[in-house]
Structure formats: C-alpha cells, structure tokens
ROVEX-924206 format. One record per residue (C-alpha): x, y, z; residue in three letters. Coordinates in steps of 0.001 Angstrom, whole numbers, plus 500000, padded with zeros to 6 digits. Example, Ala and Ser with C-alpha at 12.3 -4.5 7.8 and 13.67 -1.06 7.14 Angstrom:
2
512300495500507800ALA 513670498940507140SER 
***
This chain:
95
622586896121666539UNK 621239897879669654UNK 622589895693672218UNK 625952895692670526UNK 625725899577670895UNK 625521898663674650UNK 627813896414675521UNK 630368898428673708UNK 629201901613676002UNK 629490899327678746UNK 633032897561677867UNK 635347899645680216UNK 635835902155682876UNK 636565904731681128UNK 633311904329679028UNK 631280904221682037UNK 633030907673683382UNK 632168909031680218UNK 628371907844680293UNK 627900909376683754UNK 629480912719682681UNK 626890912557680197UNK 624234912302682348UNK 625752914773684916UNK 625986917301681866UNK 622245916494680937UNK 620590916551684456UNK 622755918727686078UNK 623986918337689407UNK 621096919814691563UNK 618776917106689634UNK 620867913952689721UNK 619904913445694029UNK 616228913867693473UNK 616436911570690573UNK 618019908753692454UNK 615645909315695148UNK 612937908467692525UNK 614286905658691340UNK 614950904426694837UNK 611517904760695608UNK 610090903321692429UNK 612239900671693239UNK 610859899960697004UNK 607208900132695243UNK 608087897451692664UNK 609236895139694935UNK 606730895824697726UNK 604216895127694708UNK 605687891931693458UNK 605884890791696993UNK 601976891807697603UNK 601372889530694227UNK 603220886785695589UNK 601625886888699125UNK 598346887040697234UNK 599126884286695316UNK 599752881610698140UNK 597167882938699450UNK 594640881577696969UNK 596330878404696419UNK 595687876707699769UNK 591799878260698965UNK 591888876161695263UNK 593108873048696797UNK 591230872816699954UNK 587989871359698216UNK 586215868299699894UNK 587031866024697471UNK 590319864913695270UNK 590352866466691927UNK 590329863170690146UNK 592867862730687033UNK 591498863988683900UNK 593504861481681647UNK 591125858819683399UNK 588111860283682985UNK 585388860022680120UNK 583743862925678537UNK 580866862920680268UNK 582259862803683647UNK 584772865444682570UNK 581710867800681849UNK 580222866862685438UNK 583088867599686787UNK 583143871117684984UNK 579082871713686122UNK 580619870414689780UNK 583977873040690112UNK 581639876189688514UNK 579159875385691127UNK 581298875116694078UNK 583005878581692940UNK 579631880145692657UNK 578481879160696033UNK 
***
C-alpha cells in the first residue's frame, strides 16, 4: 500500500510542485541550502566509502590467489585430503 502512496505522489508535475512546497513550508527557506549541502556531502562520503570498499577489495584478491600452489578442485578430492587441505590454507594464513 505504501509504494502505491508513492507513485501516486510521484505521478505528475503538479504533484511534485506540491511535494516541494511542502517541504519548503516545513524547512523553511533559510534551511532548505544547508540541507542540500548535507545531503551533498553525505552523498560524496558514501561513494568515497563504497569506492574505499571496492579498492580494498581487489586489493585482497590478488593476496588470496597468489598462493604457491593451485587450489586443487574440491569435487575431486577425498575427505581426507579435503581436511589437509583445510590444516594446509589455516596454516599458510597464520604464518
């Protein structure tokens, strides 16, 4: 029911006009620059976040695969070796 309330606030111009002299009447006028400017800037620190993450991320993943020796496929592997394997990778990440 909520997003239906939405897109029909949404649906024209002249809905929109009216939702911004709503917020004009709420805020005021002296507010509304200093609350774009906060937006703006939470904005900028999102995305200079979600970039940092992403940087971060790539650069771990040459670090994960970079090991000495080919992971070898699990479907081909027996218990046993599968729990060497696990002894192996916790080792190597310890060290």
């Amino acid at each position: 029911m909520q997003f239906n309330f939405l897109l029909f606030i949404f649906d024209s111009p002249v809905q929109i006009a009216l939702v911004v002299g709503v917020i004009v009447l709420l805020f005021g006028g002296s507010k509304l620059p200093q609350l774009a400017k906060s937006l703006g800037e939470s904005r900028k620190a999102f995305k200079e976040g979600m970039r940092d993450a992403e940087e971060e991320e790539t650069n771990e993943t040459p670090r994960i695969s970079s090991s000495s020796t080919p992971a070898p496929s699990l479907s081909q592997m027996s218990d046993e070796e599968l729990m060497e394997e696990m002894r192996r990778r916790v080792a190597s990440k310890e060290a």
